[in-house]
MIVEXTI-857938 format. One record per residue (C-alpha): y, x negated, z; residue number from 1. Coordinates in Angstrom, 3 decimals, decimal comma. Layout:
! MIVEXTI-857938
{{Y; X; Z}; NUM} ...
END
This chain:
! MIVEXTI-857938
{{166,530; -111,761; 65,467}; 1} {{168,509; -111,343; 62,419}; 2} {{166,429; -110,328; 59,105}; 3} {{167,051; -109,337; 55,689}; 4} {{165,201; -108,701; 52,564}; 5} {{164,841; -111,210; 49,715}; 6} {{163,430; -111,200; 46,501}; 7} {{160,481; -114,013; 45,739}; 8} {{159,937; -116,131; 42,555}; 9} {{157,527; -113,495; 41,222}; 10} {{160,028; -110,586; 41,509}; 11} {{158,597; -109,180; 44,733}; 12} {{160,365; -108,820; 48,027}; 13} {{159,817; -109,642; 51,518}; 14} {{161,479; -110,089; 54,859}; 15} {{163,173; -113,309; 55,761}; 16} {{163,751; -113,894; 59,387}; 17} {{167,022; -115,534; 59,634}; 18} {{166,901; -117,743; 62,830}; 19} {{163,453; -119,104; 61,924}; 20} {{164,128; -119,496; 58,152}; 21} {{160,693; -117,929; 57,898}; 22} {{159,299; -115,365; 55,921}; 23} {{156,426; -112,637; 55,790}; 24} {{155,504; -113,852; 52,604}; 25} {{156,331; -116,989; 50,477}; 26} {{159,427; -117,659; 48,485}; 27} {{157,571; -119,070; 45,643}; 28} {{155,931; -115,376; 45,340}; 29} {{155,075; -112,695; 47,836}; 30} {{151,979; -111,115; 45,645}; 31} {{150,840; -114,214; 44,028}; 32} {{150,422; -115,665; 47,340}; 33} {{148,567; -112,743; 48,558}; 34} {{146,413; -112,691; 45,859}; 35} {{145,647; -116,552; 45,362}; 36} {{145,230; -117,053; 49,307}; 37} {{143,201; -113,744; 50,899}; 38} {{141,940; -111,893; 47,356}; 39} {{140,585; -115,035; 45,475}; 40} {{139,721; -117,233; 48,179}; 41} {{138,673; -115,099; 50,773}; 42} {{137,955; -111,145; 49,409}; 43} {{136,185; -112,215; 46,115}; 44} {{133,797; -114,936; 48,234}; 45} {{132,026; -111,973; 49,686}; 46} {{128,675; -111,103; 47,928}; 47} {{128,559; -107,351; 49,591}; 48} {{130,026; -104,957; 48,747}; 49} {{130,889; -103,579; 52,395}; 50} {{133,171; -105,319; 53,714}; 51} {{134,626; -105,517; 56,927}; 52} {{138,334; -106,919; 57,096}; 53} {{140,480; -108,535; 59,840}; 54} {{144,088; -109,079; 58,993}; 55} {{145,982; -111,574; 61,477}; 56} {{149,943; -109,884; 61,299}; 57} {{149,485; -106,850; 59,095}; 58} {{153,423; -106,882; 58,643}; 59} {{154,794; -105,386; 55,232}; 60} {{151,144; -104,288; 54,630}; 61} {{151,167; -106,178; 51,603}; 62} {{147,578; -107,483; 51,947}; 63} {{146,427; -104,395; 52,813}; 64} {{147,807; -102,867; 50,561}; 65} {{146,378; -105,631; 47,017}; 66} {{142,958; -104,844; 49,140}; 67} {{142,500; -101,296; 48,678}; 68} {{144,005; -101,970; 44,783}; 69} {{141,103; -104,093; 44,273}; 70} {{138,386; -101,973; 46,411}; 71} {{139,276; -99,059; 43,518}; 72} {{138,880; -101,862; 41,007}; 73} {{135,649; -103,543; 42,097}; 74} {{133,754; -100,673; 43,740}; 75} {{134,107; -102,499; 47,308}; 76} {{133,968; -100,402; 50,723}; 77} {{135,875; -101,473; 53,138}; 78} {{136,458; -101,425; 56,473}; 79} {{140,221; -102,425; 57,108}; 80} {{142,048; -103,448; 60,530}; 81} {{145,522; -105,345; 60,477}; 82} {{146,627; -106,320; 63,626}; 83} {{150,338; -105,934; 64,343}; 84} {{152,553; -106,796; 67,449}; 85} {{155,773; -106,236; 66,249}; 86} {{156,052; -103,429; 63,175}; 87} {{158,314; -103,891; 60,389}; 88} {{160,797; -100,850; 60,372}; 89} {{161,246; -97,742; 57,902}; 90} {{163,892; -99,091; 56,466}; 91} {{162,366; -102,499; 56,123}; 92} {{159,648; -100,900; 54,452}; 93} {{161,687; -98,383; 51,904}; 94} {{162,791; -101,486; 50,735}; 95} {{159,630; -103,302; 49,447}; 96} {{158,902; -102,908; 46,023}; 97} {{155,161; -104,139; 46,028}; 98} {{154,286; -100,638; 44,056}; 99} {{156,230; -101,099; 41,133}; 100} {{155,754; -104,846; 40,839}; 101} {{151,840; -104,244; 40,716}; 102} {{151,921; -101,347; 38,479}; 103} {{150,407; -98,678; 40,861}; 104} {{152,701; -96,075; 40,617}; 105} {{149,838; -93,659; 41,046}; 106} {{148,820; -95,364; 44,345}; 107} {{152,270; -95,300; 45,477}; 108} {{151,463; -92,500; 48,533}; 109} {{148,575; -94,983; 49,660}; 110} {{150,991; -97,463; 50,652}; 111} {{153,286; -95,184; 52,647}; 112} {{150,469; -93,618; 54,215}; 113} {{149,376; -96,915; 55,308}; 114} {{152,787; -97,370; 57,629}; 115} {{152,958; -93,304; 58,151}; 116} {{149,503; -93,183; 59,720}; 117} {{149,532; -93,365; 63,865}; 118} {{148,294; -96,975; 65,254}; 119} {{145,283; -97,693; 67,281}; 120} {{142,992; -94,651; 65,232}; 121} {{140,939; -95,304; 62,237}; 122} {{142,188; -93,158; 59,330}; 123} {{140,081; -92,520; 55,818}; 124} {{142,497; -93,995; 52,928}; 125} {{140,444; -93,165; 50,268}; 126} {{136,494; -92,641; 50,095}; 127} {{136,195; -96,294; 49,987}; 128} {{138,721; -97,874; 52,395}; 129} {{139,358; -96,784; 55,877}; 130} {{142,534; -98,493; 57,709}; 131} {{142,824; -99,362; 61,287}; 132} {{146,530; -100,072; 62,408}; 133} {{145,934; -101,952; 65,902}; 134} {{149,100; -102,600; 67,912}; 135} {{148,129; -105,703; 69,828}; 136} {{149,070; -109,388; 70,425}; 137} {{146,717; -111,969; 68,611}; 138} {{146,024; -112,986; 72,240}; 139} {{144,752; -109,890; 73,108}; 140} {{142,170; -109,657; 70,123}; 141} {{138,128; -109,764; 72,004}; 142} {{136,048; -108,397; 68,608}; 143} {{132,739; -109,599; 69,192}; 144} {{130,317; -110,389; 65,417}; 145} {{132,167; -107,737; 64,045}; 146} {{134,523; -109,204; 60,549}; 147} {{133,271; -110,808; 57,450}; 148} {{136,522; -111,656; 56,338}; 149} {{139,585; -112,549; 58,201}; 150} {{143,110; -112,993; 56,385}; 151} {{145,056; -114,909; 59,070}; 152} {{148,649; -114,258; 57,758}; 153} {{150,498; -115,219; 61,155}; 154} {{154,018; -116,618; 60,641}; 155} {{153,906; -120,388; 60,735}; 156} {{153,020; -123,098; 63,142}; 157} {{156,186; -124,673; 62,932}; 158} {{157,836; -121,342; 64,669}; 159} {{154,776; -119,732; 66,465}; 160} {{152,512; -122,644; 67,530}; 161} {{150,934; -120,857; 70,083}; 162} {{149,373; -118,559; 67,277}; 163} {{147,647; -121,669; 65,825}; 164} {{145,742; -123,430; 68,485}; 165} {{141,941; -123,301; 69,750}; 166} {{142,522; -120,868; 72,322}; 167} {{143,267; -118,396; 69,179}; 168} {{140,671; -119,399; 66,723}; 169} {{138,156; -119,318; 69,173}; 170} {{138,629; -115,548; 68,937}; 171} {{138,680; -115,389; 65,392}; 172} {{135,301; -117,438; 65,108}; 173} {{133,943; -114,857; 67,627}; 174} {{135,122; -111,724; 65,732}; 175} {{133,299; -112,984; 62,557}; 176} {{129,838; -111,901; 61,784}; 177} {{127,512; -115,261; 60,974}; 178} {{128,576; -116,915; 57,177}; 179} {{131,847; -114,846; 57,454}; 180} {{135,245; -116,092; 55,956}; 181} {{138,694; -116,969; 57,523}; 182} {{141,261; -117,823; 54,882}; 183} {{145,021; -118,935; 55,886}; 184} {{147,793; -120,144; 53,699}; 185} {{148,150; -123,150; 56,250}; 186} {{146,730; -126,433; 55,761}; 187} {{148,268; -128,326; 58,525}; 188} {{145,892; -130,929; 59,803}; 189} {{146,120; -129,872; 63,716}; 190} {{145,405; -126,090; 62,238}; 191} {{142,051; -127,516; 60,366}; 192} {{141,149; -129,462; 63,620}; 193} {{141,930; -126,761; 65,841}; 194} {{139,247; -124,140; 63,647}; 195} {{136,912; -127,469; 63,959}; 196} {{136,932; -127,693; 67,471}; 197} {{135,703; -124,161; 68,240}; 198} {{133,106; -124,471; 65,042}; 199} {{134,260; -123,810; 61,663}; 200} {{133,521; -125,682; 58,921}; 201} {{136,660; -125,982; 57,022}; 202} {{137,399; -126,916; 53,429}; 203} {{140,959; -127,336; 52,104}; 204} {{141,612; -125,676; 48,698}; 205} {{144,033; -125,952; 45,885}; 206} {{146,980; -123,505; 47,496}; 207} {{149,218; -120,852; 46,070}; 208} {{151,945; -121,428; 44,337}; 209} {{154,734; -123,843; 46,075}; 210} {{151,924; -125,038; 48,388}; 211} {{149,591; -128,070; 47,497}; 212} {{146,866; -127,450; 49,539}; 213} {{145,684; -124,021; 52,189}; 214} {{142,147; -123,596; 54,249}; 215} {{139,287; -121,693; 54,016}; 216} {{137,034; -121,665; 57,266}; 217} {{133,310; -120,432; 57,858}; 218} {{131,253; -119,693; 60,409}; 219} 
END
């Protein structure tokens, strides 16, 4: 599938995939979306301050990557794992300029380690943040009351339906601990009745920029 970089409304890049006119990340913004969407309405919900993370397409490692900014910030330990079928390449990744756009220069080796480091082991970022890189299917996912959090950042259900159905969010409602968090930039009705039917309560909220409306479910 052809790809190529872009840059979004708020000066950051991402990866458009050609054939699906999709992106990793929205047009309107790549960071603001992460941070409206997984930091605000999902990471800053949490009333702990150990957290334990599940990140549905861990891709340019974006969302990891705001995360661990704001576990340094807030004094949050976390336990990260961003699952990943399909890795974006070096070059891809060379070309990203999350860094400099968020003004962490001096956290700039965190975010290559994060794609250096081998998948499938857990690996100590900093004292606070330990990363697991699984390379697995969604599908494949069988985490039993183990998340409090989960950022579901699959691409959309207009181009990969099959990632947004009951079958799917039945596992994410079983990998979450009891009161924990999924948050998705969706807000397609079949998505909210799809995390309904296998329990969630779901609320819509105001979405990022570009998007009128996203979901937030609980268990």
């Amino acid at each position: 599938m052809k790809r190529k970089i872009i840059l979004t409304k708020d000066g950051s890049t991402t990866i458009q995939l050609l054939d699906w006119d999709e992106q990793y990340h929205s047009k309107n913004g790549a960071i603001q979306e992460a941070k409206h969407v997984f930091i605000k309405q999902g990471l800053l919900q949490l009333k702990s301050i150990e957290i334990s993370i599940l990140e549905i397409g861990f891709g340019t490692g974006l969302n990891a990557f705001i995360t661990f900014l704001e576990a340094q910030k807030r004094g949050l330990y976390i336990d990260y794992v961003g699952v990943e079928a399909y890795p974006v390449t070096k070059n891809e990744l060379d070309k990203m300029n999350y860094v400099d756009v968020l003004n962490a220069k001096k956290h700039e080796k965190v975010f290559s380690d994060m794609h250096q480091y081998k998948w499938n082991e857990k690996q100590t970022i900093s004292p606070n943040f330990k990363l697991t890189k699984r390379k697995q299917r969604f599908e494949e996912i069988t985490d039993k009351n183990i998340f409090n959090l989960i950022y579901f950042d699959a691409f959309g259900a207009q181009v990969q339906p099959e990632l947004w159905t009951e079958t799917i969010f039945k596992k994410m409602y079983n990998a979450l601990k009891l009161n924990g968090i999924l948050v998705t930039y969706s807000a397609k009705g079949s998505v909210r009745r799809a995390m309904q039917s296998v329990g969630f309560t779901v609320e819509r909220l105001p979405g990022p920029l570009g998007k009128r409306e996203m979901l937030r479910a609980i268990k």
